[in-house]
LORO-368214 format. One record per atom (N, C-alpha, C): residue number from 1; atom name; y negated, x, z. Coordinates in nm, 2 decimals, always signed. Layout:
residues N
{r NUM "CA" {Y X Z}},
...
//
This chain:
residues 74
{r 1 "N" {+0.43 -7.36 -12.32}},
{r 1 "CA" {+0.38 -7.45 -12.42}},
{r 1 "C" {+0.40 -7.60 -12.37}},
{r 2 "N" {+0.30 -7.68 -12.39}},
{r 2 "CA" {+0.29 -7.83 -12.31}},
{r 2 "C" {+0.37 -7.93 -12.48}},
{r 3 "N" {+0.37 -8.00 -12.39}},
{r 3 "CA" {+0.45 -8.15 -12.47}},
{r 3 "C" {+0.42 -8.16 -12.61}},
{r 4 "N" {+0.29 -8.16 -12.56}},
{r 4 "CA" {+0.17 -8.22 -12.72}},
{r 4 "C" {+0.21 -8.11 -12.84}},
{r 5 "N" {+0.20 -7.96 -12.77}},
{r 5 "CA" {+0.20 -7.88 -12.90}},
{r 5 "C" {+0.37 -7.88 -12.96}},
{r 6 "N" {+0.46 -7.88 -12.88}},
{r 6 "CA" {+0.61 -7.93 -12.91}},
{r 6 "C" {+0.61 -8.01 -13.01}},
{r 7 "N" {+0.53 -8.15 -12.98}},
{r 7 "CA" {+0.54 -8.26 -13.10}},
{r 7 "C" {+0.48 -8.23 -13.18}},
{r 8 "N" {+0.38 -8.22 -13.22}},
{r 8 "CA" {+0.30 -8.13 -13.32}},
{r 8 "C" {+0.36 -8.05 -13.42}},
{r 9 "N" {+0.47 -7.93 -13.34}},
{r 9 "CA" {+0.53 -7.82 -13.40}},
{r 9 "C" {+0.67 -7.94 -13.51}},
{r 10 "N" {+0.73 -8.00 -13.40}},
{r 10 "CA" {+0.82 -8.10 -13.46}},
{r 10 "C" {+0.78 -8.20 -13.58}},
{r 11 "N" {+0.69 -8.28 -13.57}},
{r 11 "CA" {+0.60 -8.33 -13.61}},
{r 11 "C" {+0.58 -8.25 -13.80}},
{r 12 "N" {+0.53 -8.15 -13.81}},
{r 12 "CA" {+0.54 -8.04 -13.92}},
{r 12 "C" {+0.70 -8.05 -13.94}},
{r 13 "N" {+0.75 -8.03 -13.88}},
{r 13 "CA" {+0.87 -7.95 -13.94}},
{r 13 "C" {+0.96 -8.09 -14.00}},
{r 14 "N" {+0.93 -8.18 -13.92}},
{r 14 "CA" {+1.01 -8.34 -13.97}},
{r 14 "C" {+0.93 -8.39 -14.13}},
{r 15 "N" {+0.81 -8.36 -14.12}},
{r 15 "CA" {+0.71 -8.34 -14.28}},
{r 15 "C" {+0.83 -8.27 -14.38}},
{r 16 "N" {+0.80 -8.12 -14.34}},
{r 16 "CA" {+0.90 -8.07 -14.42}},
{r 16 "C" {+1.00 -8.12 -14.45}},
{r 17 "N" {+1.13 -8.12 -14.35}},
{r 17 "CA" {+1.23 -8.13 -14.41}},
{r 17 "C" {+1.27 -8.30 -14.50}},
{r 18 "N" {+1.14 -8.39 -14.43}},
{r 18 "CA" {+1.16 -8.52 -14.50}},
{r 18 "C" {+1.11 -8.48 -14.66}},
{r 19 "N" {+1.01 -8.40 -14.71}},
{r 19 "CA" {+0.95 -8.41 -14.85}},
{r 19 "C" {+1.08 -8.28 -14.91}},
{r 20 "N" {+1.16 -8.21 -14.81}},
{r 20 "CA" {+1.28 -8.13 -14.90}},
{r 20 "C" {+1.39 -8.22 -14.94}},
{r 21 "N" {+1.41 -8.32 -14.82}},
{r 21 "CA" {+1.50 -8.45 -14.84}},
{r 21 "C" {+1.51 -8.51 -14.97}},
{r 22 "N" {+1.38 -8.57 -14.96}},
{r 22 "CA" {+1.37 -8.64 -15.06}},
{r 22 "C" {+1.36 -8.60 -15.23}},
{r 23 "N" {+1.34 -8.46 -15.23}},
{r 23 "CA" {+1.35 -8.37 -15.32}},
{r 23 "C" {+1.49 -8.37 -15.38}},
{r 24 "N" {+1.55 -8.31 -15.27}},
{r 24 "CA" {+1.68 -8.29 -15.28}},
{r 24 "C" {+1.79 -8.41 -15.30}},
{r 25 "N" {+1.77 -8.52 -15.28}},
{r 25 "CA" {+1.77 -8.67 -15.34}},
{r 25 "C" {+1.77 -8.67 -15.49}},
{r 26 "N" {+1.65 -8.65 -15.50}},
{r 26 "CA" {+1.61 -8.70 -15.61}},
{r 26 "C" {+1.65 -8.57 -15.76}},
{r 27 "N" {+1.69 -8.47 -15.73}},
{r 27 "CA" {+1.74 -8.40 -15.75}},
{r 27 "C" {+1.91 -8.43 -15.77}},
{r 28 "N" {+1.91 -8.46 -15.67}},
{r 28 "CA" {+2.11 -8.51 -15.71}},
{r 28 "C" {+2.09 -8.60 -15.77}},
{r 29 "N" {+2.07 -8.73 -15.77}},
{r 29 "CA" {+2.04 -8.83 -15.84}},
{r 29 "C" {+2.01 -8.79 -16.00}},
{r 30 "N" {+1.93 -8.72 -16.03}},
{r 30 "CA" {+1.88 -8.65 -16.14}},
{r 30 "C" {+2.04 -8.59 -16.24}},
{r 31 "N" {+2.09 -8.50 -16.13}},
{r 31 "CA" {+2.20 -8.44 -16.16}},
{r 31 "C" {+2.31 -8.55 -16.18}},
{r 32 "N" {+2.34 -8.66 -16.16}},
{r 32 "CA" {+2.43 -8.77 -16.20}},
{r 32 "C" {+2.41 -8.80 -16.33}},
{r 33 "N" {+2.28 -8.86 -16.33}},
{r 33 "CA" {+2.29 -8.92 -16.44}},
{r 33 "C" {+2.30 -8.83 -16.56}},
{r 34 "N" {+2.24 -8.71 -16.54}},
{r 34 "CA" {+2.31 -8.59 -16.63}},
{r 34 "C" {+2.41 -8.55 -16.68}},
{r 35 "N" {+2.53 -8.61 -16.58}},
{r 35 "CA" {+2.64 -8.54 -16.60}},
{r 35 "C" {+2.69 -8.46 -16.54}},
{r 36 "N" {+2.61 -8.38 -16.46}},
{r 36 "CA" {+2.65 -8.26 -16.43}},
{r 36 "C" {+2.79 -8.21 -16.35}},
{r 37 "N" {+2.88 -8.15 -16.36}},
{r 37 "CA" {+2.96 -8.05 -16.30}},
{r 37 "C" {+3.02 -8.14 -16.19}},
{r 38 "N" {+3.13 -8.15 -16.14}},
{r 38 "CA" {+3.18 -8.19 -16.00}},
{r 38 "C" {+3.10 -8.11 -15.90}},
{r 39 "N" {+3.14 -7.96 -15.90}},
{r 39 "CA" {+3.15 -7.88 -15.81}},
{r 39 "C" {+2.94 -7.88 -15.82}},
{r 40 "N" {+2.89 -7.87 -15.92}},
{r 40 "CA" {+2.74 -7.89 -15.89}},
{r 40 "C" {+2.67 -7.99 -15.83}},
{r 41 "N" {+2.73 -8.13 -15.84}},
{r 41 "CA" {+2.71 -8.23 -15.80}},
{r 41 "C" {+2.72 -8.19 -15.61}},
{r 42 "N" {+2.86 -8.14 -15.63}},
{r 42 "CA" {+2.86 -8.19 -15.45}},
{r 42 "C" {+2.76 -8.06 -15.38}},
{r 43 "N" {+2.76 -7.94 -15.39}},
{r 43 "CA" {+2.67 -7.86 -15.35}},
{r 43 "C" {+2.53 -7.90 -15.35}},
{r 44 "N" {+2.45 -8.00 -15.47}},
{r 44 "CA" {+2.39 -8.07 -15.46}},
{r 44 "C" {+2.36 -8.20 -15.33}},
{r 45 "N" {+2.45 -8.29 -15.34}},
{r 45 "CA" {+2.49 -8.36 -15.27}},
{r 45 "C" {+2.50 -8.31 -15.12}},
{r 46 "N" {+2.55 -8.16 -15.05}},
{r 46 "CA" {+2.54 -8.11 -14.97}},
{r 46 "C" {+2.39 -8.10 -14.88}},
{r 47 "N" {+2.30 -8.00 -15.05}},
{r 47 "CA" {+2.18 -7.98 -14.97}},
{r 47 "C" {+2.17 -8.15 -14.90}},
{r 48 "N" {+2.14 -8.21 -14.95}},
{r 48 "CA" {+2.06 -8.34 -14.97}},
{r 48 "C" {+2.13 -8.39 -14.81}},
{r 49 "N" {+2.23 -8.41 -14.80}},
{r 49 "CA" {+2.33 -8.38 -14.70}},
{r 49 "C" {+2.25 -8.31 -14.51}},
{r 50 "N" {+2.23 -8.22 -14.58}},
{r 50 "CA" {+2.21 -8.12 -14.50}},
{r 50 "C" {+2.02 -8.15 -14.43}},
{r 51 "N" {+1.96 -8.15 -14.54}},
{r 51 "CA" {+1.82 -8.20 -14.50}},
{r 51 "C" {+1.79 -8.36 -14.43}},
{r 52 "N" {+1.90 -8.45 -14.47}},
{r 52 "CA" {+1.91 -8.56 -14.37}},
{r 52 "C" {+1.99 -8.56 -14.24}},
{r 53 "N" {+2.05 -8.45 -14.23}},
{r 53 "CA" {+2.07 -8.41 -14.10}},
{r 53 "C" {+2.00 -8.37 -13.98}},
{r 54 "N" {+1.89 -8.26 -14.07}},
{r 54 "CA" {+1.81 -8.19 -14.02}},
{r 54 "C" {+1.66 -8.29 -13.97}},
{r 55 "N" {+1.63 -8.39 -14.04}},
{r 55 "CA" {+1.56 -8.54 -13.99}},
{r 55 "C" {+1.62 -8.54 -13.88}},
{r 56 "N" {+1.74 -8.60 -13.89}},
{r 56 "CA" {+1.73 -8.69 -13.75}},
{r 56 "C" {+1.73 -8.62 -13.62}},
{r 57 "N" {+1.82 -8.42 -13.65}},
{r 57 "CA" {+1.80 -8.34 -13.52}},
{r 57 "C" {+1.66 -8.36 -13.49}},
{r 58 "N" {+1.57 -8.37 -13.58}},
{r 58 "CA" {+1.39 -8.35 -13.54}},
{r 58 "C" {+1.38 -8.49 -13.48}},
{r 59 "N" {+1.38 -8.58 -13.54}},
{r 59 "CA" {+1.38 -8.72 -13.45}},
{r 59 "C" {+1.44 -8.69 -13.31}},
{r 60 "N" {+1.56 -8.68 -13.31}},
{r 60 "CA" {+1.63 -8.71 -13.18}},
{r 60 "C" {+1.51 -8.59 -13.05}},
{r 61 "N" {+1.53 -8.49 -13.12}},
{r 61 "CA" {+1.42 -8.38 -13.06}},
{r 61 "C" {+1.27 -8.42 -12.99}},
{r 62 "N" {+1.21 -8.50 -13.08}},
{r 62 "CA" {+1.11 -8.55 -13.12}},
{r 62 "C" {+1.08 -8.69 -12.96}},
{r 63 "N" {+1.19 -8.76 -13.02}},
{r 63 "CA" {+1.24 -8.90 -12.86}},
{r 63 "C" {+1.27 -8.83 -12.75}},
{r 64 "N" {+1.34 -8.73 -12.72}},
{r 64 "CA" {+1.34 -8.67 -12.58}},
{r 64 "C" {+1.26 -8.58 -12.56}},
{r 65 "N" {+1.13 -8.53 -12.64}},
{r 65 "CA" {+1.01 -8.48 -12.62}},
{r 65 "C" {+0.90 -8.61 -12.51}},
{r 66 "N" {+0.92 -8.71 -12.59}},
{r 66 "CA" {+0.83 -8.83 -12.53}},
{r 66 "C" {+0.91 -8.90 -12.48}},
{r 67 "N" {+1.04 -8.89 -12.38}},
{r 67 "CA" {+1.09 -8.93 -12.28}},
{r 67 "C" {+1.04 -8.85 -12.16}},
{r 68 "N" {+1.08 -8.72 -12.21}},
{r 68 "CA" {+1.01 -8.65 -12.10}},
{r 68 "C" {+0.87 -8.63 -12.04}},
{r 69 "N" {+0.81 -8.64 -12.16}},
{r 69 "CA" {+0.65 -8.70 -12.12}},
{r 69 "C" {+0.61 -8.81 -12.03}},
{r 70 "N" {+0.67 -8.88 -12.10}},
{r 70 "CA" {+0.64 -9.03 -12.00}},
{r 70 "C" {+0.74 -9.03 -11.89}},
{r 71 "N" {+0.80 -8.99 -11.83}},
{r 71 "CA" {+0.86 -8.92 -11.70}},
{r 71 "C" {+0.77 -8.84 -11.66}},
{r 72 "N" {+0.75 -8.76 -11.66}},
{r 72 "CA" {+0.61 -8.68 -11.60}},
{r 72 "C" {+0.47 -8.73 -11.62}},
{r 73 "N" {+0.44 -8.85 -11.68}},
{r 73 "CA" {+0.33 -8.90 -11.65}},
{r 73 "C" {+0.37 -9.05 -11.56}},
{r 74 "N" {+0.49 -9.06 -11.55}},
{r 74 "CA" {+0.51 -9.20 -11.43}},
{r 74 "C" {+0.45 -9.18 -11.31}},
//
């Protein structure tokens, strides 16, 4: 599989987990002003956690996809 369909594949998957992010944000947020639970809050707080993790492995993935590219096109 060449460069381009790599970024592409990444590319989707960084879509996703940014519109889960932001969900899941907006979601905890939701759940504050509610009130809700300690222990719901942070589980909450986790996903939300957890999908902005998952960004930046796709970014960082994503930058040494097109490091490598432009090294083999020097």
């Amino acid at each position: 599989m060449d460069v381009e369909d790599n970024l592409k594949k990444l590319q989707s998957s960084f879509s996703y987990a940014s519109s889960a992010c932001a969900a899941a944000e907006a979601r905890y947020l939701a759940m504050t002003r509610e009130g809700a639970a300690p222990a719901a809050l942070a589980r909450a707080r986790f996903a939300w956690r957890q999908f902005e993790a998952r960004k930046d492995a796709i970014i960082e993935r994503m930058v040494a996809l097109e490091e490598l590219e432009a090294g083999t096109t020097a």
